[in-house]
C-alpha positions as CSV (number, residue, x, y, z in Angstrom):
1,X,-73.2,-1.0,60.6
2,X,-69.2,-0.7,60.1
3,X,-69.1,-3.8,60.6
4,X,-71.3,-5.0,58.1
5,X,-69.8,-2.6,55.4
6,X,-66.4,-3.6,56.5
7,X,-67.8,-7.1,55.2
8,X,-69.3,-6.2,52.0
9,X,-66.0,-4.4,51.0
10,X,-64.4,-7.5,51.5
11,X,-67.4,-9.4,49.6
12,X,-66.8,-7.5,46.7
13,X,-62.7,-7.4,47.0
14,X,-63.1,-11.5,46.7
15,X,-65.3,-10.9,43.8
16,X,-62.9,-9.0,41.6
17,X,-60.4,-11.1,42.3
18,X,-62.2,-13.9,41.8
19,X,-62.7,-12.5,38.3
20,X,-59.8,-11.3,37.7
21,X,-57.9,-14.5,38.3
22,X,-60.8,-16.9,36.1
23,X,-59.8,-17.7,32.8
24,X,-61.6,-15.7,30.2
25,X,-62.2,-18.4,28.1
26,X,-65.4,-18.3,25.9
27,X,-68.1,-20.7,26.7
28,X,-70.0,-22.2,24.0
29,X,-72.8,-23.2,26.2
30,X,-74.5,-18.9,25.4
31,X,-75.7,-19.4,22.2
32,X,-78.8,-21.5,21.1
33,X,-81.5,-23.2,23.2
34,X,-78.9,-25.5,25.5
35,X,-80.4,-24.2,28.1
36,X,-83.4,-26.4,27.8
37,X,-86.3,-23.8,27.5
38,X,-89.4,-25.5,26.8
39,X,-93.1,-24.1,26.0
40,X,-96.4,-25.7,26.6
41,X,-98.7,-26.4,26.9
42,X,-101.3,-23.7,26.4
43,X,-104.7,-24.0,28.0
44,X,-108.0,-22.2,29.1
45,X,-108.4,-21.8,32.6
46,X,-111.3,-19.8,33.6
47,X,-111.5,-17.9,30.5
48,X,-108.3,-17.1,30.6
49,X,-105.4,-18.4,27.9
50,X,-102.4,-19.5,30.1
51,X,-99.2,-20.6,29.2
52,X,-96.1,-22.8,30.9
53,X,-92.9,-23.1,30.1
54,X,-89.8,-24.5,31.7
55,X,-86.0,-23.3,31.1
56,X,-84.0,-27.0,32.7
57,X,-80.8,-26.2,32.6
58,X,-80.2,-22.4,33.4
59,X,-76.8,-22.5,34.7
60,X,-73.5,-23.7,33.6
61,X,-70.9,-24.8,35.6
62,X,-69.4,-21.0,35.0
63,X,-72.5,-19.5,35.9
64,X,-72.7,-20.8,39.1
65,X,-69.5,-20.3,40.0
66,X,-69.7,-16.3,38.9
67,X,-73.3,-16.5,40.9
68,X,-71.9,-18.0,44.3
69,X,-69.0,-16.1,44.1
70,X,-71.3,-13.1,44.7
71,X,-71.8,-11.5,41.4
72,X,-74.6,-10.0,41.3
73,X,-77.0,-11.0,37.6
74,X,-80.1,-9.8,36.1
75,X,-83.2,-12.8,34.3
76,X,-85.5,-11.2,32.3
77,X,-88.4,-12.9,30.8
78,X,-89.9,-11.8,27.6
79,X,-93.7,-13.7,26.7
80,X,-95.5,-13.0,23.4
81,X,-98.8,-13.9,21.7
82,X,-98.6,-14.3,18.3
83,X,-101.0,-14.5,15.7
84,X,-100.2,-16.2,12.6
85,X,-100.9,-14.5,9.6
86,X,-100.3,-16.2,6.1
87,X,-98.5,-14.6,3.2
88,X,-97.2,-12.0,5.8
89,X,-95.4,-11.2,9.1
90,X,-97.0,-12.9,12.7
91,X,-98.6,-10.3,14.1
92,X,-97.7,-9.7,18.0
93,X,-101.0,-9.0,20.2
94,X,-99.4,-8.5,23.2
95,X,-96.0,-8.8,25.3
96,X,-95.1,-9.5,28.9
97,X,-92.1,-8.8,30.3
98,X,-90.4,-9.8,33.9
99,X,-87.0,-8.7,35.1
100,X,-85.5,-10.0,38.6
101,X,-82.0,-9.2,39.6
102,X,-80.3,-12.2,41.7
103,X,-77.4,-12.1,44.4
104,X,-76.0,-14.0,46.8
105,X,-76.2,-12.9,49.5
106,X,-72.9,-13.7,51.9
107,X,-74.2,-12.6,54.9
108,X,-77.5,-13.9,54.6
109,X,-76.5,-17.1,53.0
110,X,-78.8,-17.2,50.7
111,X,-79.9,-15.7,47.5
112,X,-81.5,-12.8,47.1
113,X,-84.3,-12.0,44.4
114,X,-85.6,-8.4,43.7
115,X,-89.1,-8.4,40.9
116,X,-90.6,-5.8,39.4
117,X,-91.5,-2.2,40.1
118,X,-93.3,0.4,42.1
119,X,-92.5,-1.4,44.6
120,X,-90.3,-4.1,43.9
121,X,-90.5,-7.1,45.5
122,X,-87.7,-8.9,47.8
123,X,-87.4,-13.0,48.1
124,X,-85.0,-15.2,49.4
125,X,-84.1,-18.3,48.6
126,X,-81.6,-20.8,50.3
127,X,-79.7,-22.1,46.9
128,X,-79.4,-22.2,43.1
129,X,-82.1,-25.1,42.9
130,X,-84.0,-23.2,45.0
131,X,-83.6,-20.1,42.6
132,X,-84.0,-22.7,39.5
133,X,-87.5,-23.7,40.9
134,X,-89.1,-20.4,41.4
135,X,-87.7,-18.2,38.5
136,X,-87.2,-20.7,35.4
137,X,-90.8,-22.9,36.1
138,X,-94.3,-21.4,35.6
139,X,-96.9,-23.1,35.5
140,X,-100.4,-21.8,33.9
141,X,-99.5,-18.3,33.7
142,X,-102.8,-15.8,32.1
143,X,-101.4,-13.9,29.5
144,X,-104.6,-13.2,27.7
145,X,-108.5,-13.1,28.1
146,X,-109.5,-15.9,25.1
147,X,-112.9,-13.6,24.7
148,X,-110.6,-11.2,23.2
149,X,-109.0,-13.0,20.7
150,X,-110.6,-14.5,17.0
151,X,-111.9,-17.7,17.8
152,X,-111.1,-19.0,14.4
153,X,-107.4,-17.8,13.8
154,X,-104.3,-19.7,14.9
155,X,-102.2,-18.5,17.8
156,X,-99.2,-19.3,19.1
157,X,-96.9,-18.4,22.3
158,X,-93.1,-17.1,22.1
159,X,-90.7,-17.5,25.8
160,X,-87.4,-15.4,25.2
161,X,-85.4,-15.6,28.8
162,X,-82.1,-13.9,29.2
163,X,-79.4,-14.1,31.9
164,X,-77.1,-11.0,32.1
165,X,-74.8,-9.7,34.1
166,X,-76.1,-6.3,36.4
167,X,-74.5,-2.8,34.9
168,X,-72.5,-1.5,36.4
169,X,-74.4,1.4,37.0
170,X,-76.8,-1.0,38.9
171,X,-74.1,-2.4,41.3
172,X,-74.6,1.0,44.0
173,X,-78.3,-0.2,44.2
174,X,-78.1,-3.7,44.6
175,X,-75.3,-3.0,47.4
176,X,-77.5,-0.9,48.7
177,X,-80.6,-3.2,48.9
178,X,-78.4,-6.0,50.5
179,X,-77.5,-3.5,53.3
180,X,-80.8,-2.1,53.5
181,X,-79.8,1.4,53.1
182,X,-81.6,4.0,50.6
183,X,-80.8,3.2,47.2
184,X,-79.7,6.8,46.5
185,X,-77.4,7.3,48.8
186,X,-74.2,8.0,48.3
187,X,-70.5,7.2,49.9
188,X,-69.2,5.0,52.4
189,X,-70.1,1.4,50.4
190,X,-67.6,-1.3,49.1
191,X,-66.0,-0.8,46.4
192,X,-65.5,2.4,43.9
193,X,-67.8,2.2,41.4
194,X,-64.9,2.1,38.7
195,X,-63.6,-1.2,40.1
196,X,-67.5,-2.8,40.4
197,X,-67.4,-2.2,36.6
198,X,-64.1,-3.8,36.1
199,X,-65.5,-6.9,38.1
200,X,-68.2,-6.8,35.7
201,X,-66.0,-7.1,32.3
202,X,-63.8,-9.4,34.1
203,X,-66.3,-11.9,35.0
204,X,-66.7,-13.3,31.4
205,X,-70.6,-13.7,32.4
206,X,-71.7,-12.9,28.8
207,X,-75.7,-12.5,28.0
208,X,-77.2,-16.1,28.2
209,X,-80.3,-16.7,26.3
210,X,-82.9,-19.1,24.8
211,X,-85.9,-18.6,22.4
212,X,-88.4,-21.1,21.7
213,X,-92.4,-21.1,20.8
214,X,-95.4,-23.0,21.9
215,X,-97.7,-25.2,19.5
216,X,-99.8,-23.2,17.3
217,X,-103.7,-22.9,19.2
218,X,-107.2,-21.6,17.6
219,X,-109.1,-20.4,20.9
220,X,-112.0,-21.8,19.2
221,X,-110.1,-25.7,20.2
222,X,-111.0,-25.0,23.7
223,X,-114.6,-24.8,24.0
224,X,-114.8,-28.3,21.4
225,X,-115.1,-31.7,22.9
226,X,-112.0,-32.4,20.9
227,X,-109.9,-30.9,18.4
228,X,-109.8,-31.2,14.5
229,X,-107.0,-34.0,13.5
């Protein structure tokens, strides 16, 4: 167990300096939908409206480097349904929200993904196209039961998907759940939490984010042999 600490201190000394010694310049590639985030199509499977979407390009050349460097990030998806609404405001019907933290994992050598809550759920993968494959695809996800929706109106389905980098109030637990100790315990790990956050603001790993929409639906389409030109 020394030894393994021993290793993570060093993990995270590379990491700071790692950041410390990369050019904070700003990178254009945040803003807008570079990232390639595409939405469609929506169906009706089972009774069930689904949706897929498809982010392409989710790292830069920066990002990866901050990722295989060690530090540690946070994805969080953000699916709506909306109904459209003339001479007013879309109305949302519903949200779903995902959040995964992502390391690397030095001693593993592999990536490390930890979903959801009560309990969260732990996956490793070997790289970042491994990691690009099972976060940024989905394919047919249910979001809603088309019974409960108007038949007649017109839907449609927003796909926000942020990258961030993890607080630095969350860098104890994620140490933590790399060396499978308790996340509440205290002492004896890496770095002092002062210097994880300076890795943090060094890192220049700014919020990363894309927004775009699906067609516009009427569930009503779905049961028809075609739909209306």
């Amino acid at each position: 167990m020394q030894a393994r600490r021993g290793s993570r201190r060093t993990l995270w000394i590379g990491i700071l300096l790692s950041c410390v010694v990369t050019p904070m310049l700003p990178d254009p590639a945040r803003a807008g939908n570079d990232m390639g985030l595409e939405v469609g199509p929506v169906e009706s499977v089972g009774g069930a409206i689904c949706v897929s979407y498809e982010v392409e390009e989710p790292f830069t050349p920066r990002l990866t480097e901050t990722l295989e460097s060690g530090m540690p990030a946070t994805v969080t998806f953000e699916v709506g349904l909306w109904k459209r609404r003339a001479l007013w405001f879309d109305k949302l019907v519903l949200a779903i929200r995902s959040e995964h933290k992502i390391v690397y994992d030095d001693w593993a050598r592999a990536f490390r993904i930890r979903s959801g809550l009560n309990p969260p759920r732990s996956r490793k993968v070997p790289n970042l196209d491994s990691l690009a494959t099972f976060l940024f695809q989905a394919r047919r996800l249910p979001i809603a039961d088309g019974a409960a929706l108007d038949s007649t109106s017109t839907y449609y389905v927003s796909v926000r998907v942020t990258i961030r980098p993890v607080a630095a109030e969350d860098l104890g637990e994620i140490e933590s759940w790399l060396s499978g100790e308790d996340a509440k315990t205290e002492g004896g790990r890496g770095l002092p939490r002062y210097l994880l956050g300076l890795a943090v603001s060094l890192s220049g790993l700014g919020d990363r984010t894309a927004l775009a929409k699906s067609e516009r639906f009427v569930p009503a389409w779905f049961g028809a042999s075609r739909r209306p030109g």
